[in-house]
N, C-alpha and C positions, 0 to 999 in steps of 0.2 A: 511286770512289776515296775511301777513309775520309780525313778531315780528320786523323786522332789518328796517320798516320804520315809526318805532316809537322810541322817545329818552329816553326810557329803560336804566338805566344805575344798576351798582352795583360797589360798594365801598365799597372795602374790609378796614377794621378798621386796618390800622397797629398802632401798640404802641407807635408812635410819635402822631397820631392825638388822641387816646385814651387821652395821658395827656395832652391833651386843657382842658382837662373838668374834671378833678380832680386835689386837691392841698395833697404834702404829707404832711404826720406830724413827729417829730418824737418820736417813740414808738408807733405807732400805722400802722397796714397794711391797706393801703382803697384798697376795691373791686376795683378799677381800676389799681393799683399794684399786685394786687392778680391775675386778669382776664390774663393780659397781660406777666405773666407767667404761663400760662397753654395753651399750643399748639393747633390746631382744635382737631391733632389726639390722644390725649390723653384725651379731653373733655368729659363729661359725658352728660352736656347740653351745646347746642348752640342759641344764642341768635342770630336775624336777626333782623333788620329793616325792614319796607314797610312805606315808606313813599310817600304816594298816598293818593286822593279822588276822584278819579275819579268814583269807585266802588259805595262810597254811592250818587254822582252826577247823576250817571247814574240812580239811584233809588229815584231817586228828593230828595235828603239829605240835609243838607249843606257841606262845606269845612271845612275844620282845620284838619283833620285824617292825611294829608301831615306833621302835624307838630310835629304827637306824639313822634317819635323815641327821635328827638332831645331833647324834652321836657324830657324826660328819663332818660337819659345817665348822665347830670352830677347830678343827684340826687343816682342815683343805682354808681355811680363809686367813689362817699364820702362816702360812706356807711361802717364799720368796715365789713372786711372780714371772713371768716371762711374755714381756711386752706382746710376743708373735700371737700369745693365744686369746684367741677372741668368744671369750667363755662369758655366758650369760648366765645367772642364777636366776629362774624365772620364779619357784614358790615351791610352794607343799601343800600335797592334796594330805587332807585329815580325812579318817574317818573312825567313829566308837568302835571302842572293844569290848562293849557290852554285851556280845553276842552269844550262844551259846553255838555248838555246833552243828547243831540241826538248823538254826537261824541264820548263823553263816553261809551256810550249804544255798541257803534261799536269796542270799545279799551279794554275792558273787555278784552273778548277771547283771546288777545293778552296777555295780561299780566296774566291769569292763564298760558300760555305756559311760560310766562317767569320765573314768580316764581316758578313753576316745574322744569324748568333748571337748576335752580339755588341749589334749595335744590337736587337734582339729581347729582350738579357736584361734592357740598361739602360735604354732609353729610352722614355717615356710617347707615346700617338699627339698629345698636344696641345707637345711638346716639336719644337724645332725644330734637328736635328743639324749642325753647320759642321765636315765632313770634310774635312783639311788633309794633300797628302803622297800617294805610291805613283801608280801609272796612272792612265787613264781608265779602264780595267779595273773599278774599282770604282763606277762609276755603277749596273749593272745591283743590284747587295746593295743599294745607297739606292734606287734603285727599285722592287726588291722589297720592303723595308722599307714603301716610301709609301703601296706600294696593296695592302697589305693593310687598311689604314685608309681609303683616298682610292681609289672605283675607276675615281673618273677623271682620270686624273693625266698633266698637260704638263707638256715638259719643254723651257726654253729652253736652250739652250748658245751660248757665244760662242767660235769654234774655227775655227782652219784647214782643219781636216778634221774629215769627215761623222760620224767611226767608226761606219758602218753596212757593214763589210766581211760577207762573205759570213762563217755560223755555225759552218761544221764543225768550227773547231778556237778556242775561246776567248780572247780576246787586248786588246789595251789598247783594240784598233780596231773594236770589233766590239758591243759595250754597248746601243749602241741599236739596232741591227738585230735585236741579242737579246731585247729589250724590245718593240719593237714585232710580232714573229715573235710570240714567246709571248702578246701579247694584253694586256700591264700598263701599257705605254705607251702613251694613245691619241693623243696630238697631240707631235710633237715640231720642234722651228726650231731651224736652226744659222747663225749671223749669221756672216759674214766669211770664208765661207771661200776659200782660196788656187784660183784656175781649176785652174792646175799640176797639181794633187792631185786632183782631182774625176773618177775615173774614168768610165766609162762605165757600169759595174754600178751603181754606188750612185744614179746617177740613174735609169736603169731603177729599182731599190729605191724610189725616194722617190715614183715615180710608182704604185706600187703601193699604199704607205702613207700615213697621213695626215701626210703630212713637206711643210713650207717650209723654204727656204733665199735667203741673199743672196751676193754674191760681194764678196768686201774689195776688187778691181778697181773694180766701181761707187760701192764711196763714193772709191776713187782719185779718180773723175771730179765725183766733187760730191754723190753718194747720202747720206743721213740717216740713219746709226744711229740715233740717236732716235727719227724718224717710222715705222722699220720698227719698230724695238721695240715701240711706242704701238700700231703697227698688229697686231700680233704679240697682245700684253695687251688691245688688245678684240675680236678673235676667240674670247677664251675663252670656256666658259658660264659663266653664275654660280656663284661658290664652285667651279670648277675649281681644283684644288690643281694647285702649281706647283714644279717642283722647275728648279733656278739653278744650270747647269754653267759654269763658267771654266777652260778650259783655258789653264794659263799658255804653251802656244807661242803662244797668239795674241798675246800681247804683243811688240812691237818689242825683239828684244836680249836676252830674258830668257832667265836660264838655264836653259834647259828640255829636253826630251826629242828634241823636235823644233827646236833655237834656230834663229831667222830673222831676219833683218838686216830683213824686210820685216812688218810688223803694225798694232798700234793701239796706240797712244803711251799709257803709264800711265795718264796722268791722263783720257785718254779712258773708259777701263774704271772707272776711280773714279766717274766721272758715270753712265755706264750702269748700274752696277751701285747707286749710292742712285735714280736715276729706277723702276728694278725696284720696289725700295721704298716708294718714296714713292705708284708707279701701284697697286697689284696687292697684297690685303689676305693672301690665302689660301697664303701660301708652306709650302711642306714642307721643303727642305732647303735648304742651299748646299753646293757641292762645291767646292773649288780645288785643282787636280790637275797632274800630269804637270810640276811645275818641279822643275826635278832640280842642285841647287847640287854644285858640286864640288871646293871651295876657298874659302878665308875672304871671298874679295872677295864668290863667287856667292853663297856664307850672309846675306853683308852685305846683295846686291841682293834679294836670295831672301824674307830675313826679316822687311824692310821692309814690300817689296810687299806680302805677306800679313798684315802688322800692319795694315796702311793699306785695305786690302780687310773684313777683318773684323770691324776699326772703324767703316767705312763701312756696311756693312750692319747691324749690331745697331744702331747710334746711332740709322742714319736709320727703324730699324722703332719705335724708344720714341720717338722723337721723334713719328712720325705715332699713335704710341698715346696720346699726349697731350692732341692738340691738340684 
């Protein structure tokens, strides 16, 4: 199915639409004056948008994942800046939500071709991409993306669910059974996920592949995020590149694709996510996906979180690049 008869589009962020969405001060630098001087090719991370739902539609989800990027942007571009990070805001890939979900189902494959084009046209293999916004759908294009560079490449994810649903039809749920199928993913762990949701396929599936998992139930009872992570990062080989999924239903309350009254509390995920950093030299990407805001309050909670997650990971990587 050709990409070019679908309305795929990409929007590069020049530094006129960047300042829609921040105010300056003065004596103070905001991340959106900071970003907007620091060029693609001098960037250290690049930020993209995917502003989609087709991904989790297709996987009978709800809508809102189209609205995350924007929800984002003027919250991370107020933000006080820190001269060290060398963060490029490069655009946002659009695509309609006019889909239904059998059409979806069929527009997937399309659009992994298309967000691999994209990170293909712009981005350097020593460059590190922070993809914000749309399904989980789009792990497999950063995946494919990594290892053509890396071709040995883990992938941790922190997730309610496995998404390693059976292949035949594309979908938000399905990324890393696709990854691992085809042979580009060779280790992959999914921390917290819900018993509830854990079919019986995907564990067959994980016994087949090189796949760990933990259940959000045993740290109910007293289990260590930390120590499985720790344990998780020194099973890799050395200089095993590492790609960093966060699915935002795993957080308590968020508004996401899947929202759950039951997860791991923010600032939980804040500490996991610089420990990642601070452990583990060889990172390839970050993904933060599937929160799907639907209203100014979810923009609010939406826009934060991911300010606060973004910050936290570029800080704590210049931070250990220093030391």
């Amino acid at each position: 199915m050709s990409i070019d008869q679908f309305s795929f589009s990409f929007n590069r962020m020049a530094s006129s639409l960047l300042k829609e969405h921040f105010s300056s001060r003065s004596g103070e630098l905001k991340m959106g004056e900071h970003c907007t001087s620091i060029t693609l090719e001098e960037a250290e991370f690049v930020i993209i948008g995917i502003s989609e739902s087709i991904g989790p539609k297709a996987n009978f989800g709800r809508q809102g994942a189209e609205n995350t990027f924007r929800a984002f942007l003027p919250y991370f571009l107020n933000t006080q800046a820190n001269s060290n990070l060398k963060i490029h805001i490069l655009g946002e890939i659009w695509v309609p939500t006019n889909f239904d979900t059998l059409s979806a189902q069929k527009v997937v494959p399309a659009l992994d071709e298309y967000v691999l084009s994209v990170l293909n046209k712009f981005l350097k293999p020593h460059q590190i991409p922070i993809v914000i916004g749309g399904g989980h759908n789009n792990a497999l294009p950063l995946m494919r993306w990594s290892s053509q560079f890396h071709a040995d490449l883990a992938v941790l994810n922190l997730d309610a669910h496995a998404d390693c649903r059976t292949t035949e039809v594309r979908h938000s749920g399905n990324s890393f059974s696709s990854a691992l199928e085809s042979g580009i993913l060779k280790k992959y762990a999914v921390l917290g996920l819900h018993e509830a949701y854990l079919n019986p396929s995907v564990l067959e599936f994980f016994q087949k592949y090189p796949c760990t998992y933990s259940l959000y139930e045993d740290y109910l009872d007293g289990r260590s995020l930390i120590s499985d992570l720790e344990l998780f990062l020194n099973s890799l080989e050395t200089n095993q590149t590492l790609g960093i999924e966060i699915d935002m239903d795993a957080i308590e309350n968020m508004p996401s694709s899947a929202q759950s009254p039951s997860g791991w509390r923010f600032d939980e995920v804040r500490t996991y996510i610089r420990k990642i950093v601070a452990m583990y030299q060889n990172i390839s990407y970050l993904h933060l996906t599937e929160a799907a805001p639907l209203n100014e309050s979810d923009d609010r909670i939406v826009g934060k979180a991911l300010t606060y997650l973004v910050l936290d990971f570029t800080s704590q990587y210049c931070l250990k690049r220093v030391r």
